[in-house]
C-alpha positions as CSV (number, residue, x, y, z in Angstrom):
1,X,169.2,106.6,122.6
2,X,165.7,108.5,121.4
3,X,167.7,111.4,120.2
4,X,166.8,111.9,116.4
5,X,169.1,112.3,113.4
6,X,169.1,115.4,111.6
7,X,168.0,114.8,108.0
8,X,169.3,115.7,104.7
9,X,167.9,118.8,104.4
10,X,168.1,120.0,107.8
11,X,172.2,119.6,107.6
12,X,172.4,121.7,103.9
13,X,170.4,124.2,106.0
14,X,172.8,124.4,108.7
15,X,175.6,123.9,106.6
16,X,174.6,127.2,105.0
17,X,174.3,128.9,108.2
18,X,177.5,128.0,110.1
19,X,179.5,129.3,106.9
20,X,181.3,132.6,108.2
21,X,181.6,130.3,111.7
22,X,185.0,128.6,111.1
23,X,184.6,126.5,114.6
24,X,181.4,125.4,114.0
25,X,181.5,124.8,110.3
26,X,184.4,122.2,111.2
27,X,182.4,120.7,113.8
28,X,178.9,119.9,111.9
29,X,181.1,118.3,108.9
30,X,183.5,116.6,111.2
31,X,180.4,115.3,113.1
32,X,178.6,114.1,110.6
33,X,181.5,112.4,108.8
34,X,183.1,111.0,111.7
35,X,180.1,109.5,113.6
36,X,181.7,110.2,116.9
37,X,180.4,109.9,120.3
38,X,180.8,113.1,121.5
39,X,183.8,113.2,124.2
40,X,185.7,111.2,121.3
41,X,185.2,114.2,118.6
42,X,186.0,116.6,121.0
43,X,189.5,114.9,121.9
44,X,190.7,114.7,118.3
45,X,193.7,116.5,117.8
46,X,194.8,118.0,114.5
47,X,197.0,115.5,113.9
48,X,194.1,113.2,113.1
49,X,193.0,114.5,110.5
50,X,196.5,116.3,108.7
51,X,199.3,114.3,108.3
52,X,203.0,115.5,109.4
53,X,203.7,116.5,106.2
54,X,200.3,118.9,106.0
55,X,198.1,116.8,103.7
56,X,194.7,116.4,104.7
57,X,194.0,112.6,105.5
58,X,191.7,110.7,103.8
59,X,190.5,108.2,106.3
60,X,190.8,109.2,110.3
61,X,191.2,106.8,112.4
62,X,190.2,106.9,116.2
63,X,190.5,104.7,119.2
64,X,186.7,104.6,120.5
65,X,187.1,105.7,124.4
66,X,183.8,104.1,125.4
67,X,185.5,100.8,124.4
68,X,189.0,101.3,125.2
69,X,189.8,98.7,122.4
70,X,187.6,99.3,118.9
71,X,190.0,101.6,116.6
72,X,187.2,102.8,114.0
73,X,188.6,104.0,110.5
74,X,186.0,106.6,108.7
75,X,186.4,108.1,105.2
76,X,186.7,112.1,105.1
77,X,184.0,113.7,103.2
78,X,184.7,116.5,100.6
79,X,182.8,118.7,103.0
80,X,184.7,117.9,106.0
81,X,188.2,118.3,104.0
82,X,187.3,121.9,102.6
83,X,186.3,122.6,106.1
84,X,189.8,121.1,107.5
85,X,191.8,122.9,104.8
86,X,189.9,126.1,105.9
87,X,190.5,126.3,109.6
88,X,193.3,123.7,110.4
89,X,196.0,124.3,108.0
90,X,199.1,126.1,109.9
91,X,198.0,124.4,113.4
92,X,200.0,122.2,115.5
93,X,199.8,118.8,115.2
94,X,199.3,118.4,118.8
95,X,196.4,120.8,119.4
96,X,193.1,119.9,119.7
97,X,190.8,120.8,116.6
98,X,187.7,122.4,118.3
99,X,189.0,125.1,121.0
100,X,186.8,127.2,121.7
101,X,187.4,131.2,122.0
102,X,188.4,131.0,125.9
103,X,190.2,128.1,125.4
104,X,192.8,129.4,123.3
105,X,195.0,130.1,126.3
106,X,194.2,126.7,128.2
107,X,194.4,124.9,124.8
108,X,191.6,122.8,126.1
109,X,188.9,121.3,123.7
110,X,185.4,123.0,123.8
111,X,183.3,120.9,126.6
112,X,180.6,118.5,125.3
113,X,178.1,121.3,127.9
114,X,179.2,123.4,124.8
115,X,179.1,121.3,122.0
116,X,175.7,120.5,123.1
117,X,175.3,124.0,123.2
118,X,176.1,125.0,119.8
119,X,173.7,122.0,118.5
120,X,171.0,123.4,120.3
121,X,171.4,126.7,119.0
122,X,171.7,125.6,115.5
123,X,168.2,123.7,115.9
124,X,166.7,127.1,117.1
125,X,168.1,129.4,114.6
126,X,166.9,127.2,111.8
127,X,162.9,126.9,113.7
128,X,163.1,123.4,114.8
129,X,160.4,124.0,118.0
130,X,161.2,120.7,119.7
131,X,165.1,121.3,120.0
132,X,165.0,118.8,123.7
133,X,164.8,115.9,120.2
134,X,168.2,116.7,118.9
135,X,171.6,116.8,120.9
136,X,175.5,115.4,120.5
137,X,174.0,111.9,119.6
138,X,172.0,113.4,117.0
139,X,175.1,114.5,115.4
140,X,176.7,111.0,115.6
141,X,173.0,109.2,114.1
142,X,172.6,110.7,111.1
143,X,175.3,109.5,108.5
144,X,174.8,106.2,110.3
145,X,170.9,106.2,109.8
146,X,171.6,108.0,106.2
147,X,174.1,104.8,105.6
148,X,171.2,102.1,106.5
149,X,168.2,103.9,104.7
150,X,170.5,103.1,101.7
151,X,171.9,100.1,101.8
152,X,170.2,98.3,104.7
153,X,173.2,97.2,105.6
154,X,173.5,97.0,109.6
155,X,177.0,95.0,109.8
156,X,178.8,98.0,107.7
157,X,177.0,100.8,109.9
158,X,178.3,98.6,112.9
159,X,181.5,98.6,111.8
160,X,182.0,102.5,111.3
161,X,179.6,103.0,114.5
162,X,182.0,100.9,116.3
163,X,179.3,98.8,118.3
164,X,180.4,95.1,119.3
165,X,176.8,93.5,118.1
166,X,174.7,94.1,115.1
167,X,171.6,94.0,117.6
168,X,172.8,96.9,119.2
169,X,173.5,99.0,116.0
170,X,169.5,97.6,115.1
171,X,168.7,99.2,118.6
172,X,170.6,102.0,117.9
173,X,169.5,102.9,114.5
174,X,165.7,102.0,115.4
175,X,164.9,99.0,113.0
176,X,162.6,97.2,113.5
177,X,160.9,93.6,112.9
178,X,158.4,95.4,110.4
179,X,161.1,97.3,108.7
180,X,162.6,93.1,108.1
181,X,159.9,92.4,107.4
182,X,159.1,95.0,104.6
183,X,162.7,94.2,103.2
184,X,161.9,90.4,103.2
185,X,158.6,91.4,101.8
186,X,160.4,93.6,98.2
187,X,162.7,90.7,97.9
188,X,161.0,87.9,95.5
189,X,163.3,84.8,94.8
């Protein structure tokens, strides 16, 4: 769980690089939007995220595998639509939305070995000198830890994390007691 979210800044950076990369444009803005474990991104299928009719959903919804029970529902960002209306459009609905170049004959889903990969390499390109700090879960932290810095609100982040306790999400999103505390602290009744 010590794997650190990327920051505003670092994702507009990336976002500008991966541009003219249609697989892994889709897969930072899906990412970040979707707040996915990793093996659940990777198994999302296009139908997902474009209806029958070929309209871009607005809200995905996704069966969380770790769980086997929680059924998440996450807004689409702008970002993650234009990237969707981009590089999905035409597709099948039953094909998976990140296949890799190899995998076009297999129509197998890029492996979370190369999802890791590709973060890792985005983390290099733009100078980060620790990249060991950011990975998968990175990618899945940083809306969530974006969502808490501005609302403090751990029970929503649950709910879109998909974690059964609010004491987990804390865990997860590293608060704590003096980050309470400071909150308590700015509040005056």
């Amino acid at each position: 769980m010590g794997k650190s979210p990327l920051n505003e800044n670092v994702v507009k950076t990336i976002r500008r690089m991966v541009q003219s990369k249609p697989l892994h444009s889709l897969l930072l803005n899906l990412s970040i939007d979707l707040m996915l474990r990793g093996n659940d991104l990777l198994k999302l299928k296009v139908s997902d995220v474009i209806t029958e009719a070929g309209t871009i959903k607005d809200v995905v919804k996704v069966k969380m595998k770790k769980t086997g029970k929680t059924t998440i529902a996450i807004p689409l960002s702008d970002n993650s639509k234009r990237s969707i209306q981009e590089n999905l459009l035409g597709k099948e609905q039953d094909d998976f939305i990140f296949v890799g170049q190899k995998s076009h004959y297999t129509k197998k889903p890029i492996t979370i070995q190369q999802y890791q990969r590709i973060i890792k390499s985005w983390m290099t390109e733009i100078g980060v000198e620790d990249v060991s700090v950011f990975s998968s879960h990175s990618m899945r932290k940083t809306k969530a830890s974006f969502l808490y810095s501005k609302t403090n609100n751990v029970e929503a982040v649950r709910r879109l994390l998909g974690h059964n306790s609010c004491t987990a999400t804390s865990s997860y999103l590293g608060v704590e007691d003096s980050d309470a505390t400071e909150l308590a602290k700015s509040i005056n009744i």
